[in-house]
C-alpha positions in Angstrom: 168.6 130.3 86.5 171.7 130.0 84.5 175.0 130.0 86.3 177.4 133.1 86.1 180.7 132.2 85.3 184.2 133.7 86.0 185.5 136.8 83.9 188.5 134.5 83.0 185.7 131.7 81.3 184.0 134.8 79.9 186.9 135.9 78.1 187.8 132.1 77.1 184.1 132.1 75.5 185.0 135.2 73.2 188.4 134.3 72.2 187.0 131.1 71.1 184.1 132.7 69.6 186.5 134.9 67.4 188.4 131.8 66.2 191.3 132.8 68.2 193.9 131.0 69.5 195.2 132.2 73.0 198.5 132.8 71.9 196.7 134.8 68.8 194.9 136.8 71.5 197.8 137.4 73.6 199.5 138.6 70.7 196.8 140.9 69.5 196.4 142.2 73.2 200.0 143.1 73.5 200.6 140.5 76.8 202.2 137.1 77.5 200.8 133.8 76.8 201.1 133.2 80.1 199.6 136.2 81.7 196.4 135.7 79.3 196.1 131.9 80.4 196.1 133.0 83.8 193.7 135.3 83.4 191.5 132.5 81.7 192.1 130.3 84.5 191.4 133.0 87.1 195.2 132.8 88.6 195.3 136.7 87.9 192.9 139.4 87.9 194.0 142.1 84.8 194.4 145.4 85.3 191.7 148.2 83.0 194.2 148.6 81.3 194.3 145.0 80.0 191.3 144.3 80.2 190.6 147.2 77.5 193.7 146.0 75.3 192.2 142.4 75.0 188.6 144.1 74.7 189.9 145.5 71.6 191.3 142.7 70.4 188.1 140.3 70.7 186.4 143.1 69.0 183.9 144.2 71.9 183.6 146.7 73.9 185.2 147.2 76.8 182.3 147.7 78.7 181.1 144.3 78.5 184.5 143.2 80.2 184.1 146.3 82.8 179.9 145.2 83.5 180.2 141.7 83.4 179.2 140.6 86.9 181.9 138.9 88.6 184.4 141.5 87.4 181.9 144.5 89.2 181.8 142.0 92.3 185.3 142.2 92.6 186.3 146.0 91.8 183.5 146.7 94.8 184.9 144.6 97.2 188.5 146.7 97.2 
């Protein structure tokens, strides 16, 4: 069975897959270098919000960010 990774790893998958550069994404998504590296590295969980800004930015949907398992796990455990 193939091991579910983190949403920030996720999101480090697409941004590569699009060629991107995180400071390309950042600046596509409208946050901080920072704030998207810690997101990558799973320092800080992103609001819907963000999560739909750099959605748009990868070019996929939001709902894949909003569905993808460990995100779920986390939004039912508030």
């Amino acid at each position: 069975m193939a091991r579910v990774g983190s949403l920030g790893e996720f999101l480090k998958d697409q941004r590569r897959h699009a060629q991107l550069s995180l400071r390309q994404l950042a600046d596509q998504a409208g946050v901080s270098n920072p704030y998207l590296s810690q997101i990558e590295r799973g320092v800080r969980k992103p609001s819907a919000d963000v999560l739909q800004q750099i959605a748009k930015a990868l070019r996929i949907s939001a709902e894949a960010l909003y569905v993808h398992p460990n995100t779920l796990r986390q939004r039912l455990r508030r």
